[in-house]
N, CA, C and O atoms as CSV, one atom per row, in Angstrom:
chain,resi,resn,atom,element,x,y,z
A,1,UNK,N,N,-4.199,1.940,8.935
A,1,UNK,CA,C,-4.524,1.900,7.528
A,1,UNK,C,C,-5.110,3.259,7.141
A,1,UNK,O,O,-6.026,3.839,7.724
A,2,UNK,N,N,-4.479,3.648,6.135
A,2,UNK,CA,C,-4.850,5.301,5.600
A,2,UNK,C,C,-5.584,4.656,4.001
A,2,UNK,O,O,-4.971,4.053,3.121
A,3,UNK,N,N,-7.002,5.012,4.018
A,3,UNK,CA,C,-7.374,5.016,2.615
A,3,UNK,C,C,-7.009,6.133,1.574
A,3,UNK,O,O,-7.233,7.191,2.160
A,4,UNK,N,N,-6.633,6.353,0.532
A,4,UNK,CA,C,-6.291,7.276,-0.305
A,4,UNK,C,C,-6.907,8.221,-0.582
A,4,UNK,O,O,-6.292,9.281,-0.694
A,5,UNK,N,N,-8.227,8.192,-0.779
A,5,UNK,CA,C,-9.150,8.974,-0.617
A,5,UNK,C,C,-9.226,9.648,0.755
A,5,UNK,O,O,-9.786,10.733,0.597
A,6,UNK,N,N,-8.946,9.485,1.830
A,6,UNK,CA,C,-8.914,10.322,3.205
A,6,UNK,C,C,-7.973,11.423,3.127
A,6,UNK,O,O,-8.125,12.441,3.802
A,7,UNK,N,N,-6.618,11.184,2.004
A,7,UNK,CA,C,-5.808,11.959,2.199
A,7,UNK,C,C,-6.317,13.185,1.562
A,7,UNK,O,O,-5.874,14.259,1.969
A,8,UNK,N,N,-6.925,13.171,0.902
A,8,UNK,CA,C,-7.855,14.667,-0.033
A,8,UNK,C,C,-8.129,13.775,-1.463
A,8,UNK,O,O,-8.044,12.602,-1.824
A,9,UNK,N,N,-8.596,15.372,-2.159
A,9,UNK,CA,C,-8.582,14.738,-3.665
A,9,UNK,C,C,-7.812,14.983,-4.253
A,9,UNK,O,O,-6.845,15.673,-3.930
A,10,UNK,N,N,-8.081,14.350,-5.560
A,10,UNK,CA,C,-6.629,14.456,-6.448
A,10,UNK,C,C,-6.263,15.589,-7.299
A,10,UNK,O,O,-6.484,15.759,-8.498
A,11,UNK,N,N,-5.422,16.624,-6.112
A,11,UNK,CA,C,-4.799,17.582,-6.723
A,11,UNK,C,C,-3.224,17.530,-6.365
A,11,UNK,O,O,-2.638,16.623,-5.774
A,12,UNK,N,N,-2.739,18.617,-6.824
A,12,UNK,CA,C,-1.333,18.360,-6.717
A,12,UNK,C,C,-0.998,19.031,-4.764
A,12,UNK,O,O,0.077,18.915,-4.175
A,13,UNK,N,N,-1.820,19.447,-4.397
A,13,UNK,CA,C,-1.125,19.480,-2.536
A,13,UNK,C,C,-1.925,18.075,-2.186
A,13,UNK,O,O,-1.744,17.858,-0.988
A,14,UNK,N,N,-2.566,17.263,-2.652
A,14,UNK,CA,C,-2.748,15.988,-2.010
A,14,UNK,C,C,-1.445,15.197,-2.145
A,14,UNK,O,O,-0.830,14.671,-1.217
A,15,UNK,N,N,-1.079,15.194,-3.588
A,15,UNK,CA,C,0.174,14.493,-4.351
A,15,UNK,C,C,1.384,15.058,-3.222
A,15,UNK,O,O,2.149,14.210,-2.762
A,16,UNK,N,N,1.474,15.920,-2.965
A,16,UNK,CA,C,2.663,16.612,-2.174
A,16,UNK,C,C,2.350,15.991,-0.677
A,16,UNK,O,O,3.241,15.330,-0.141
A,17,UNK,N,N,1.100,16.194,0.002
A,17,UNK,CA,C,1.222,15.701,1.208
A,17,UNK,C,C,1.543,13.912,1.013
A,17,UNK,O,O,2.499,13.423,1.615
A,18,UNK,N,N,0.723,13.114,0.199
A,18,UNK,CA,C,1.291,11.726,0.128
A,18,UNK,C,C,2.952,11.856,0.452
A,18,UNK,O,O,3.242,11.680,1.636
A,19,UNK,N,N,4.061,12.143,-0.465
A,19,UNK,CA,C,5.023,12.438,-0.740
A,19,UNK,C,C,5.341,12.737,0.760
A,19,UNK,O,O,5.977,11.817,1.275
A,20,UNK,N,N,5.097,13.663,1.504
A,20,UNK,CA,C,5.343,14.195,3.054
A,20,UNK,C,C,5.353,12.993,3.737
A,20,UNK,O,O,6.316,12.749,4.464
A,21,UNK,N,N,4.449,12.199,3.629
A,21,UNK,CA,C,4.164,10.850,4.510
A,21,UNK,C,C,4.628,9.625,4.223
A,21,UNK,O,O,4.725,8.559,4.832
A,22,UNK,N,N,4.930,10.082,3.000
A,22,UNK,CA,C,6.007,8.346,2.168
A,22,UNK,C,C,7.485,8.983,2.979
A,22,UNK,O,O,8.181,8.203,3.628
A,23,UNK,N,N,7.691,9.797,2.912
A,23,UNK,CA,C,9.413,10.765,3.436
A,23,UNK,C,C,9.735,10.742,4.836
A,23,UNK,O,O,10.783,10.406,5.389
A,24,UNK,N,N,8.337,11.277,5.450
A,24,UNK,CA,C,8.508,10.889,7.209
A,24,UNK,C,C,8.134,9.255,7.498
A,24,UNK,O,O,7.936,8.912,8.664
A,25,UNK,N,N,8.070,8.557,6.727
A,25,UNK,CA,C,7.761,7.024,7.132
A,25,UNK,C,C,6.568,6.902,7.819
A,25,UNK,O,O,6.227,5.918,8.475
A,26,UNK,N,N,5.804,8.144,7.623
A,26,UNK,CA,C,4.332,7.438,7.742
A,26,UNK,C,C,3.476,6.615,7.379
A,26,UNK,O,O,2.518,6.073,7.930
A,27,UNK,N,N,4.170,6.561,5.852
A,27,UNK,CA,C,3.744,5.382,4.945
A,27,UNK,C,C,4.517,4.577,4.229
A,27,UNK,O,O,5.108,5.029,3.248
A,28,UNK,N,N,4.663,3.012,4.669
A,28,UNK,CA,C,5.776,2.453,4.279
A,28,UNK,C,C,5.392,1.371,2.846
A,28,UNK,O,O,6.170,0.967,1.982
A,29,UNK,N,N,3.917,1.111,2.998
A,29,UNK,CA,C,3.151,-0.077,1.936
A,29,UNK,C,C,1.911,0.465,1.309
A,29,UNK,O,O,1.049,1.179,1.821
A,30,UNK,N,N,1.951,0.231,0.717
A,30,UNK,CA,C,0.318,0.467,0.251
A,30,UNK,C,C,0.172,-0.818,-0.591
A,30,UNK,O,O,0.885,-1.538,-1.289
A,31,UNK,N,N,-1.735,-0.709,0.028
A,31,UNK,CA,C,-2.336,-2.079,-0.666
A,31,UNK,C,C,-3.373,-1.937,-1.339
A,31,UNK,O,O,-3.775,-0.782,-1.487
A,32,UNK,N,N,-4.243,-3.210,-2.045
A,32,UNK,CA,C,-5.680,-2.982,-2.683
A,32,UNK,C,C,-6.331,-3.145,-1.976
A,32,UNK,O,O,-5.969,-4.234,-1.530
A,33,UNK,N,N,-7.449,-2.738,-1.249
A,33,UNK,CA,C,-8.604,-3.096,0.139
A,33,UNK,C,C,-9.303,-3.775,-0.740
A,33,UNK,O,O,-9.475,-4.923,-0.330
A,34,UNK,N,N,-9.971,-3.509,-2.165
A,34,UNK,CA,C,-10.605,-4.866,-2.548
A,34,UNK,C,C,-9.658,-6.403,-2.405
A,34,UNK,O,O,-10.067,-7.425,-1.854
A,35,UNK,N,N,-8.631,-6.259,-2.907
A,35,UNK,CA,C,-7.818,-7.866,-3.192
A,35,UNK,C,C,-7.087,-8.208,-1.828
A,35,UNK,O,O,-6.452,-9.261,-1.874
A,36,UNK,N,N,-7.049,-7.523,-0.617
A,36,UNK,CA,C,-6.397,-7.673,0.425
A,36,UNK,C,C,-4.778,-7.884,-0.314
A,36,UNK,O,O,-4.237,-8.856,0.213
A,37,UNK,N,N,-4.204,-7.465,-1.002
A,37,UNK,CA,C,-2.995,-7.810,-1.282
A,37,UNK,C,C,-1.733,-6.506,-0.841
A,37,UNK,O,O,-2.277,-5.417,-1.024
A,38,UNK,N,N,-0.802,-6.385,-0.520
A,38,UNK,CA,C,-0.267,-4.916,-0.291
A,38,UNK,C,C,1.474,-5.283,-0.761
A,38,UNK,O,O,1.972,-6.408,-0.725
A,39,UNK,N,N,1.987,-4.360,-1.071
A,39,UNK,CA,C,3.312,-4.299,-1.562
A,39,UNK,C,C,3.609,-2.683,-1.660
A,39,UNK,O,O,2.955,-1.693,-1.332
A,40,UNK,N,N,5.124,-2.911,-2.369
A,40,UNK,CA,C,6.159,-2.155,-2.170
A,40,UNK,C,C,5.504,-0.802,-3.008
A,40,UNK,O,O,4.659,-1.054,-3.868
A,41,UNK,N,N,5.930,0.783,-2.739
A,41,UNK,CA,C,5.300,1.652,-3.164
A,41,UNK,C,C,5.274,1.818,-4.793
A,41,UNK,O,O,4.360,2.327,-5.441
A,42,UNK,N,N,6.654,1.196,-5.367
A,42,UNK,CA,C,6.948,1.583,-6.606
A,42,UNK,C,C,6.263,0.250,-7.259
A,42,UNK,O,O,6.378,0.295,-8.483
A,43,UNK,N,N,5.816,-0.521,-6.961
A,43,UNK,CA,C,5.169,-1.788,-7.922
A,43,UNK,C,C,4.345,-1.309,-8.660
A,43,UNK,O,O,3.518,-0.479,-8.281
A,44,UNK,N,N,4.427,-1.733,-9.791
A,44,UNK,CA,C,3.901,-1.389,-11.039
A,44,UNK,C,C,2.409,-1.739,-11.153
A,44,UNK,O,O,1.579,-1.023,-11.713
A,45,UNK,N,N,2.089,-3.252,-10.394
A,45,UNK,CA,C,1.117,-3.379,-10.100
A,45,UNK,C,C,0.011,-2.552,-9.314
A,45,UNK,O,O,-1.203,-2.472,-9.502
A,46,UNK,N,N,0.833,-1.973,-8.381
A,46,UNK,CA,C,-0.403,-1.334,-7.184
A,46,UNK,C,C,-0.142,0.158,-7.829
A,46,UNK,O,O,-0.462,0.992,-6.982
A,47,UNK,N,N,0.325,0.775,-9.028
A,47,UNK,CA,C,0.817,1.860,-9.241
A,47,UNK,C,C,-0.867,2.238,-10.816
A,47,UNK,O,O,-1.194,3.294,-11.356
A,48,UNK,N,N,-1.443,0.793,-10.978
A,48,UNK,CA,C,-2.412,0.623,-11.968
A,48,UNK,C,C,-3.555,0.287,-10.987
A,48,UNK,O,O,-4.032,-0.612,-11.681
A,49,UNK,N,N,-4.226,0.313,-10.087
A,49,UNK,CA,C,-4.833,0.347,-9.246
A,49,UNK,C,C,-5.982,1.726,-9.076
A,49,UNK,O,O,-5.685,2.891,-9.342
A,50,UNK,N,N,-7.346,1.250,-8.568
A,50,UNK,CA,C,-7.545,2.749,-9.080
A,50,UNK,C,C,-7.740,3.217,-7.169
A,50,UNK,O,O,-7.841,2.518,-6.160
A,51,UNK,N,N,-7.719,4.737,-7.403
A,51,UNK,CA,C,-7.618,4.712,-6.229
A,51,UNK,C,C,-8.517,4.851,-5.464
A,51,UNK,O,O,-8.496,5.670,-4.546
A,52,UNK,N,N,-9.547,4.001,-5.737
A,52,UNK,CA,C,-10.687,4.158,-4.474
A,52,UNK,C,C,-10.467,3.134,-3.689
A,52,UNK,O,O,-10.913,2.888,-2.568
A,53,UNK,N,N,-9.632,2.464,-4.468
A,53,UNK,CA,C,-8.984,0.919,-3.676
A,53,UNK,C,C,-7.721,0.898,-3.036
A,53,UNK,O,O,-7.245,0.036,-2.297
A,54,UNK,N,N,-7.122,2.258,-3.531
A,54,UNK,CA,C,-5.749,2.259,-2.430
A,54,UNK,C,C,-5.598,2.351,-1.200
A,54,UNK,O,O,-6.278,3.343,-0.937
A,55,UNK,N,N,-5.005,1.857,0.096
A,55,UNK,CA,C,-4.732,1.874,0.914
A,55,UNK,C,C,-3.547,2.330,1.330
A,55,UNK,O,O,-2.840,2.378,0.324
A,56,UNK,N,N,-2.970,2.675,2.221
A,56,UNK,CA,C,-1.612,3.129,2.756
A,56,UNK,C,C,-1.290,2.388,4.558
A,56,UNK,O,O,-2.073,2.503,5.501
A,57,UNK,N,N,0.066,1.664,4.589
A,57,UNK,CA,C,-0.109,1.036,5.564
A,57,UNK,C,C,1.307,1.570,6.276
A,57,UNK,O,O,2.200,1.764,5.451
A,58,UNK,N,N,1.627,1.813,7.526
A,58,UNK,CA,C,3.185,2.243,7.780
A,58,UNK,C,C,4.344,1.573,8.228
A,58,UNK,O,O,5.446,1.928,8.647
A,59,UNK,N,N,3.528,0.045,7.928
A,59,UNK,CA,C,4.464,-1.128,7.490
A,59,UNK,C,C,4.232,-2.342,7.567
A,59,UNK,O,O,3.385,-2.648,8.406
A,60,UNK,N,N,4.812,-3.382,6.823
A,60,UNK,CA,C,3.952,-4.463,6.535
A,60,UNK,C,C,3.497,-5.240,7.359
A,60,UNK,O,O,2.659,-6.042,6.947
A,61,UNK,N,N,3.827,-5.270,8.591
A,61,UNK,CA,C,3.318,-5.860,10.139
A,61,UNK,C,C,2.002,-5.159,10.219
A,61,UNK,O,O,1.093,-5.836,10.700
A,62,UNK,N,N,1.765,-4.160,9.913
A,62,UNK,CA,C,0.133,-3.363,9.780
A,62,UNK,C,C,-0.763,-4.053,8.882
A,62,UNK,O,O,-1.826,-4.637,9.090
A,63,UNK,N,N,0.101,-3.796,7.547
A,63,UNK,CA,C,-0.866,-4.562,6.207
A,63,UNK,C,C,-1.327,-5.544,6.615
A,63,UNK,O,O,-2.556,-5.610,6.574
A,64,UNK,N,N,-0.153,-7.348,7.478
A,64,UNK,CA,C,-0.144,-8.075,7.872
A,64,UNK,C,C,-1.683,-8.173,8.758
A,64,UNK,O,O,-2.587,-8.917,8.377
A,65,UNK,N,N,-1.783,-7.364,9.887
A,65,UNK,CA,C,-2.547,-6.713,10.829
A,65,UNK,C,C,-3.966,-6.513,10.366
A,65,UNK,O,O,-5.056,-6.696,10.910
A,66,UNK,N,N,-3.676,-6.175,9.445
A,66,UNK,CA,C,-5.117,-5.576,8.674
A,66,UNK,C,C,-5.862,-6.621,7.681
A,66,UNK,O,O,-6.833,-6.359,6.972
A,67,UNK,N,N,-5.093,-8.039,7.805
A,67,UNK,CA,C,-5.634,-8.844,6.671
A,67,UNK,C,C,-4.975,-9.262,5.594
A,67,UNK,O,O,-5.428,-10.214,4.959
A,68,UNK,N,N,-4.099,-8.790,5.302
A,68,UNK,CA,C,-3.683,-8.236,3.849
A,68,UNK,C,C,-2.667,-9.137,3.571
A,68,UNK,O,O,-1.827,-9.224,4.467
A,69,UNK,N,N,-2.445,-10.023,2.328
A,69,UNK,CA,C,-1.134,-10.943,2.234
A,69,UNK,C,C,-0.117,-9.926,1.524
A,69,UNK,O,O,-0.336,-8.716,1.494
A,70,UNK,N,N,0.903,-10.466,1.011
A,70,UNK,CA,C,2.007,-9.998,0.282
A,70,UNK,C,C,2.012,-9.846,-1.236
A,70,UNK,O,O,1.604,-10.806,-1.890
A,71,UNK,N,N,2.433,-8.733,-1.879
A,71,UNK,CA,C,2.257,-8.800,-3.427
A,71,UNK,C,C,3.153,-9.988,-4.102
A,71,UNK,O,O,4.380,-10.077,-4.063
A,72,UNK,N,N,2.113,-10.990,-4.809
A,72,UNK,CA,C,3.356,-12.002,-5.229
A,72,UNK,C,C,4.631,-11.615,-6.590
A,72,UNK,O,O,5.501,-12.339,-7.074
A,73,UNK,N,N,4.251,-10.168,-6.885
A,73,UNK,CA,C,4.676,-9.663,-8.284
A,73,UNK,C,C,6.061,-8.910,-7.262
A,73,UNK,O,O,7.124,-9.523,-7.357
A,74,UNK,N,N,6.064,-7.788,-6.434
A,74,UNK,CA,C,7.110,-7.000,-5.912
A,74,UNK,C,C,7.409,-7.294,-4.454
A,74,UNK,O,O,7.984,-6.409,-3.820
A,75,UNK,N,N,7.010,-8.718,-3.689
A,75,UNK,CA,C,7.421,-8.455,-2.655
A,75,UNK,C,C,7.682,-10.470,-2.837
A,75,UNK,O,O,7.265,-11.055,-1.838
A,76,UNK,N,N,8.264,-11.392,-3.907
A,76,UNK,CA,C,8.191,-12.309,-3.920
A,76,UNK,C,C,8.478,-13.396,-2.868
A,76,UNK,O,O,7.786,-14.379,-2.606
A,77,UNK,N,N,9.513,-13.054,-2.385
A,77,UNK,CA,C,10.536,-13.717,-1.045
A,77,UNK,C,C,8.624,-13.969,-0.245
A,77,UNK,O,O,7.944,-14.995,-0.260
A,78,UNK,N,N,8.288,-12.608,0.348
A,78,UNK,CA,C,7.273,-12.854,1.203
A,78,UNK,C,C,6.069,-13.382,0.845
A,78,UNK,O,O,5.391,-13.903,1.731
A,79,UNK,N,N,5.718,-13.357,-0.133
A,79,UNK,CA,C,4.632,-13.975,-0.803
A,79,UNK,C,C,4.980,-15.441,-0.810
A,79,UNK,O,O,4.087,-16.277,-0.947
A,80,UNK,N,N,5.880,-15.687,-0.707
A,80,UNK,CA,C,6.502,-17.278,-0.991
A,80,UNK,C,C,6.186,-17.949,0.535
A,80,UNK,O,O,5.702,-19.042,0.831
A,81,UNK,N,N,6.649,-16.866,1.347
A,81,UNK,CA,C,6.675,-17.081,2.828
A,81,UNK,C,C,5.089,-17.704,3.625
A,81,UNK,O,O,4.585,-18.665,4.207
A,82,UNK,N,N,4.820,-16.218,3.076
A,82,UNK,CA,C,3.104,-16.205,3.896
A,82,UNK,C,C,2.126,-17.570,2.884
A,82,UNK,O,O,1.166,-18.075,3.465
A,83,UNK,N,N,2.393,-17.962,1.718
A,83,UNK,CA,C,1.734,-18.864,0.996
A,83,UNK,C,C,1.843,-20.155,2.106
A,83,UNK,O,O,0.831,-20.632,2.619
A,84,UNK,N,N,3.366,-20.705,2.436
A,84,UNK,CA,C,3.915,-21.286,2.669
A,84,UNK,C,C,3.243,-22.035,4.004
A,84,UNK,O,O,2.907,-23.213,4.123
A,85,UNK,N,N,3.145,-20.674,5.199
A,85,UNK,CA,C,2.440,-20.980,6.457
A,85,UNK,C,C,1.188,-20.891,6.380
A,85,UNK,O,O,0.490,-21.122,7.367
């Protein structure tokens, strides 16, 4: 789990290294550490999030790992799943 804030602050070579690590698949999810919830990078939801609460995970078996359920807005199938069990 990468908090957002670890990656630097918010300038544009932080914005560029994120980008480096979404590209090499270092980072495959990101979640809210307050709501334990994590989903897909482009969700609109986790995209309004502020970021002292972002997380970065390098895939959802991690998020999984870390606590974290499924976004029920962009990742529905799994949210349906993990409710389920």
């Amino acid at each position: 789990m990468i908090r957002h804030e670890e990656i630097g602050p918010d300038t544009f070579a932080t914005s560029r290294k994120l980008k480096e690590m979404i590209d090499t698949g270092e980072i495959a999810v990101a979640g809210n550490r307050k709501l334990k919830i994590y989903g897909q990078l482009s969700c609109g939801s986790g995209k309004r999030m502020k970021r002292s609460n972002r997380v970065f995970f390098t895939s959802e078996r991690d998020a999984l790992v870390h606590g974290y359920r499924p976004c029920g807005h962009c990742m529905r199938e799994a949210y349906v799943k993990w409710k389920s069990d």
